[in-house]
C-alpha positions as CSV (number, residue, x, y, z in Angstrom):
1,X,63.8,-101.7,-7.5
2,X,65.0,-98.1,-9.0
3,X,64.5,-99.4,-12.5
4,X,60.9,-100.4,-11.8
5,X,60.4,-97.5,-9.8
6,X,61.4,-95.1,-12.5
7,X,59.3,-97.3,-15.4
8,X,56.5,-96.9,-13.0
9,X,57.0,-92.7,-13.2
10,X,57.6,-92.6,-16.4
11,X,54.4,-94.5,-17.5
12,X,52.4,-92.0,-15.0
13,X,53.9,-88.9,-16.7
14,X,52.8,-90.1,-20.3
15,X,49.4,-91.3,-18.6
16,X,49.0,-88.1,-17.3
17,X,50.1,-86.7,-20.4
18,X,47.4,-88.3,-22.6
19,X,44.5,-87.2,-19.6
20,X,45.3,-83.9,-20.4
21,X,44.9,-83.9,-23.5
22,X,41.5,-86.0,-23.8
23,X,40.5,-83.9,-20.7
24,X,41.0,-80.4,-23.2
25,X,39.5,-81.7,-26.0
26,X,36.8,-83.2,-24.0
27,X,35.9,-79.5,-22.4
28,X,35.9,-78.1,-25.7
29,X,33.2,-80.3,-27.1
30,X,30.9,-80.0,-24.8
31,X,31.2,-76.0,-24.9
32,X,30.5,-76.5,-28.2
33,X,26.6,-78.0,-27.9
34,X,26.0,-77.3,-31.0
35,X,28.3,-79.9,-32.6
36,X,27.4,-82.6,-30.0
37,X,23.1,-82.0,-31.2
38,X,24.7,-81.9,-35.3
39,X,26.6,-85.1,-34.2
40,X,23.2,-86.6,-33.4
41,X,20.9,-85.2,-35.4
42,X,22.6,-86.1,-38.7
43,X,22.7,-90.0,-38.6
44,X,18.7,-90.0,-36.9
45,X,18.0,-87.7,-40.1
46,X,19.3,-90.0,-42.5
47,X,17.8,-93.2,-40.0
48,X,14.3,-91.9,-39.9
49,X,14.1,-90.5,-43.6
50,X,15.9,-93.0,-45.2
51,X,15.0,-96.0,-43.1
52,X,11.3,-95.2,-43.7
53,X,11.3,-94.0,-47.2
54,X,13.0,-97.5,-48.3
55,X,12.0,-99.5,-45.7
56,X,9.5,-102.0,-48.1
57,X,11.9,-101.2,-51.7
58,X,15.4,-102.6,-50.0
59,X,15.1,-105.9,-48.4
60,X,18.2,-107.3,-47.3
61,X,18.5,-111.2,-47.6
62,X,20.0,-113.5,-44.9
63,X,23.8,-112.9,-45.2
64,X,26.0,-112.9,-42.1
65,X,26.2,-111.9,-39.7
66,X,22.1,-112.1,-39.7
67,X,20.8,-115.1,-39.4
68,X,17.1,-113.8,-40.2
69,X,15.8,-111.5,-43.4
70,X,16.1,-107.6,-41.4
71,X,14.4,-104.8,-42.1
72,X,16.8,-101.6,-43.6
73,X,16.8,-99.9,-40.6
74,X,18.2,-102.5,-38.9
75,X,20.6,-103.1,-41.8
76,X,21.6,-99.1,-42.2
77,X,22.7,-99.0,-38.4
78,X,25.8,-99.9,-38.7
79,X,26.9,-97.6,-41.7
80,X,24.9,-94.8,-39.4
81,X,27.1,-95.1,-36.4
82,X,30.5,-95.4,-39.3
83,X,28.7,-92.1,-39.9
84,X,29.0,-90.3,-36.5
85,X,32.7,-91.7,-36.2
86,X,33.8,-90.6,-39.8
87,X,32.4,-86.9,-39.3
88,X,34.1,-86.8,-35.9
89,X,37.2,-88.4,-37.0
90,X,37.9,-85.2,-39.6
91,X,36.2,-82.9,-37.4
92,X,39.2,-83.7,-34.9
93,X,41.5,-83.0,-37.5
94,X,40.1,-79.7,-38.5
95,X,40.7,-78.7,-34.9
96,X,44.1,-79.8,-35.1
97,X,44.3,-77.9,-38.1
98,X,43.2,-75.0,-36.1
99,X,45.8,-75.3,-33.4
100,X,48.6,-75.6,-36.1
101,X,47.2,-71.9,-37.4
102,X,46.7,-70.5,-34.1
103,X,50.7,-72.0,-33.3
104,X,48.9,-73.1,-30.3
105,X,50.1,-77.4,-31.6
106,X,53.9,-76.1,-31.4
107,X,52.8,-74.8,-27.9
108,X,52.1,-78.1,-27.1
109,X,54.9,-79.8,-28.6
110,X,57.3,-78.1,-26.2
111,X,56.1,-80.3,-23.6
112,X,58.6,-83.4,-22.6
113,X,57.2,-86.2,-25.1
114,X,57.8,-87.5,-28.8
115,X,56.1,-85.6,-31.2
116,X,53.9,-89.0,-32.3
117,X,53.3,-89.4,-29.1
118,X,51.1,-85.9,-29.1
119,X,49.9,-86.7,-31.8
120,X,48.2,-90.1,-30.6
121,X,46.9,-88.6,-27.3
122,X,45.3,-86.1,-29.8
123,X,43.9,-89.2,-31.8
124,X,42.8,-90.7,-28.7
125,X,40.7,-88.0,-27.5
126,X,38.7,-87.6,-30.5
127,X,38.5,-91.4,-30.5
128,X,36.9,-91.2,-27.4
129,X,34.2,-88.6,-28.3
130,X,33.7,-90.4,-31.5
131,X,32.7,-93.3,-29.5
132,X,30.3,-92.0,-26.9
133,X,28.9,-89.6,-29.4
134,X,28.1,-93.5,-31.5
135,X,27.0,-94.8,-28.5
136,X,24.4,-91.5,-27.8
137,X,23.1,-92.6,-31.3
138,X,23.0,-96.2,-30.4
139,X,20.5,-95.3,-27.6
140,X,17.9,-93.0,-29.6
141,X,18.0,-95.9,-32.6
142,X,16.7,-98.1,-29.9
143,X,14.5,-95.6,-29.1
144,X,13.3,-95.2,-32.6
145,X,12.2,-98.8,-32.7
146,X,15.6,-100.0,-34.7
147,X,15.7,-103.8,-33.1
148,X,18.9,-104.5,-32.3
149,X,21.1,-107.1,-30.1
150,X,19.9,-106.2,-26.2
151,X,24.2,-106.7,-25.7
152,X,24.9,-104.7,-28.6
153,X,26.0,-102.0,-27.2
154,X,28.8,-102.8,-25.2
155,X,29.8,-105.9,-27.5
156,X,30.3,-102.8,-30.0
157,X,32.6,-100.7,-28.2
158,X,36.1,-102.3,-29.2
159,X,34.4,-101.6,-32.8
160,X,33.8,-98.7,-32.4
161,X,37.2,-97.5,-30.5
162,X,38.9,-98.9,-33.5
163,X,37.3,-97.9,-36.1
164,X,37.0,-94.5,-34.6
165,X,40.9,-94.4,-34.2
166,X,41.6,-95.5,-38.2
167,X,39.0,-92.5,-39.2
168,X,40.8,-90.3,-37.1
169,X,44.4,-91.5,-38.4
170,X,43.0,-90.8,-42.0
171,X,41.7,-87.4,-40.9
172,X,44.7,-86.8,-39.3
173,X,46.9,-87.8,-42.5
174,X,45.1,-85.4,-44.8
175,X,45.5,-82.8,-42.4
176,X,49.4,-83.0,-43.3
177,X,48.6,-81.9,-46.8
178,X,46.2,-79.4,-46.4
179,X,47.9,-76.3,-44.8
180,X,45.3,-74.1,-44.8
181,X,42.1,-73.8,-42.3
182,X,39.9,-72.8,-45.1
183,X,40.6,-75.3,-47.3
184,X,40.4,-78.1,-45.4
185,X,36.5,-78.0,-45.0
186,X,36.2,-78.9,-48.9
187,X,38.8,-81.8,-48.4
188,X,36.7,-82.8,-45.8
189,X,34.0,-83.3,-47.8
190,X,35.9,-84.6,-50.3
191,X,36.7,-87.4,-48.3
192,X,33.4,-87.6,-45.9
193,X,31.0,-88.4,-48.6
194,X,32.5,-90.9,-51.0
195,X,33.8,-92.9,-48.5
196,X,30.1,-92.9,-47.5
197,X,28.2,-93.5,-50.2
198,X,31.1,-95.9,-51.4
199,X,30.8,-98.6,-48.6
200,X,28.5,-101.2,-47.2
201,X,27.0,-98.0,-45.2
202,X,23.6,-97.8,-47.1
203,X,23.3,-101.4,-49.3
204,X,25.0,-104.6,-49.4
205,X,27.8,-105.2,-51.8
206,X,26.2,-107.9,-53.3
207,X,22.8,-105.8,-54.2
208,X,25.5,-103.2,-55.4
209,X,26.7,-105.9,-58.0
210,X,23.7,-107.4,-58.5
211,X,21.9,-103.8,-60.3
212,X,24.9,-103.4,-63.1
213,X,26.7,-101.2,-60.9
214,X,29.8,-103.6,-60.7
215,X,32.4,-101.2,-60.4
216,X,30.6,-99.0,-57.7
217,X,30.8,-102.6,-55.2
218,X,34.7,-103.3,-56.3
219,X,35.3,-99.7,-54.7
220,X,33.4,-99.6,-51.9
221,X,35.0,-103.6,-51.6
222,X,38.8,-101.8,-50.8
223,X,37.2,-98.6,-49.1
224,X,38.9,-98.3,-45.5
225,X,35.5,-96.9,-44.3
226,X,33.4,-100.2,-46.0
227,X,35.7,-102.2,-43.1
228,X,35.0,-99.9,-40.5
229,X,31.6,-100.3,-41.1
230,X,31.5,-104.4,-41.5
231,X,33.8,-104.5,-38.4
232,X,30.9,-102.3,-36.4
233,X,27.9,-104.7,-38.0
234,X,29.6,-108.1,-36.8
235,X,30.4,-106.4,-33.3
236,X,26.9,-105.7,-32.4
237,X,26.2,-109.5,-33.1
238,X,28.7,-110.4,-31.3
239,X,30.9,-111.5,-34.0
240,X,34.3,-111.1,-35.7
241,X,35.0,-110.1,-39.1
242,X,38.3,-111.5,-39.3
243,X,39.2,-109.1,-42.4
244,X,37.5,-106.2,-41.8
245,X,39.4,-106.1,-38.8
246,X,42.6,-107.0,-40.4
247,X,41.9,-104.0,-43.2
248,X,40.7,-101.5,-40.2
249,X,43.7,-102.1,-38.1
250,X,45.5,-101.9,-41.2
251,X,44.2,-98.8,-42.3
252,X,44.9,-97.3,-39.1
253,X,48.5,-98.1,-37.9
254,X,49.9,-96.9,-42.0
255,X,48.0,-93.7,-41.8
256,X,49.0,-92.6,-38.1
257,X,52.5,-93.6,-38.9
258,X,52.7,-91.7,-42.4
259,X,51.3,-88.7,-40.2
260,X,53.3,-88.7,-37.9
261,X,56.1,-89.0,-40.2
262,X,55.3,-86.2,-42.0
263,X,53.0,-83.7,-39.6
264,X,54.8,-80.6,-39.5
265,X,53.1,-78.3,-36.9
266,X,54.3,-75.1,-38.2
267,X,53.4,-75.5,-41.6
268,X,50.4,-73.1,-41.5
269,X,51.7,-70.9,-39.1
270,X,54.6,-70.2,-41.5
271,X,53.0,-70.5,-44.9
272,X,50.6,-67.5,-43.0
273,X,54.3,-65.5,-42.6
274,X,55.3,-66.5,-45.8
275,X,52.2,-64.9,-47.7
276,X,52.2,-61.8,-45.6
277,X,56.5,-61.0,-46.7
């Protein structure tokens, strides 16, 4: 009875642990309005522009998991809400980044836990706001005429909560190498847009291969973010994409554990110590 009851406290404390930190991040965000409306904004852009511009010039053929020919709106969905969770998978990072400039991460790191085990609850939180910020997006494609499942958007939230974590793991590994605040808005970039435009995101693989562009589809074909994206587009049909799901949870466990393996949160505090002597 002293075992369980101790188990039982110890699996509060680490609950309470992990609320904490969602709960900080979570506060943070929404002071910052301005990165909630960008979050928003930037995949209805690209929905509204794109989806009309090419809306008669890219026909998708029946190829699952559609069972009918869809317009490119319907087909650019899913790459759109891979969009909102790639941007705020590497924007959690940066503020991670942040803290580990600041010294406010070693701060953190004094509390009672394992040092991957911060670093998950920090994963988790920006999981979190990665999915409702898809989820947001979800709703004004709807409104925006994009037909989609009327069940798709809670069939997508395991999806999207997975896919979200991976991103974040991958943000969260590059933020080992990059020490520096300032730097790591290029490697950002560096990351955020070929994984993009290297996927299933915009066009099929198979329309890829078809115009010439052979090697451009064998990328995308072993980009993380391609399976993030395929994972997402079965989901809302209420489907499983036995690989991309394989390839996403894949993806995600190797770069959390290579992270954590090798996150040091002082680096940029002393590399800042280092350049001042």
């Amino acid at each position: 009875m002293i075992r369980w009851l101790r188990a039982l406290d110890a699996i509060a404390r680490w609950a309470r642990a992990l609320e904490a930190i969602a709960r900080r991040d979570t506060l943070r965000f929404l002071r910052q309005t301005s990165r909630l409306f960008s979050a928003i904004l930037r995949p209805v852009l690209w929905l509204v522009v794109f989806g009309a511009g090419f809306q008669n010039v890219l026909g998708v053929s029946i190829t699952p998991p559609y069972e009918t020919y869809v317009p490119y709106d319907v087909y650019m969905a899913p790459g759109l809400l891979g969009m909102v969770l790639l941007f705020q998978g590497m924007q959690s990072s940066l503020s991670l980044v942040f803290d580990r400039e600041v010294g406010l991460l070693r701060l953190l790191l004094t509390a009672p836990f394992p040092r991957w085990y911060i670093l998950f609850a920090k994963l988790v939180a920006g999981t979190v706001l990665a999915v409702l910020q898809a989820l947001v997006f979800l709703v004004v494609a709807r409104l925006f005429g994009v037909d989609l499942p009327d069940w798709a958007f809670l069939r997508v939230i395991p999806a999207l909560f997975l896919g979200g974590f991976t991103l974040a793991a991958i943000g969260l590994l590059l933020s080992v190498y990059v020490r520096r605040l300032e730097n790591y808005a290029g490697a950002m970039n560096f990351v955020i847009f070929p994984a993009f435009f290297f996927s299933t995101a915009l066009y099929p693989l198979w329309k890829v291969a078809e115009s010439g562009a052979v090697w451009i589809a064998k990328v995308a074909a072993v980009n993380p973010f391609t399976s993030v994206v395929e994972l997402v587009r079965f989901a809302i049909y209420g489907q499983v994409d036995i690989l991309a799901l394989a390839v996403t949870l894949g993806a995600g466990l190797l770069a959390f554990l290579l992270a954590a393996r090798g996150y040091d949160p002082q680096k940029g505090v002393l590399g800042r110590k280092a350049m001042g002597e």
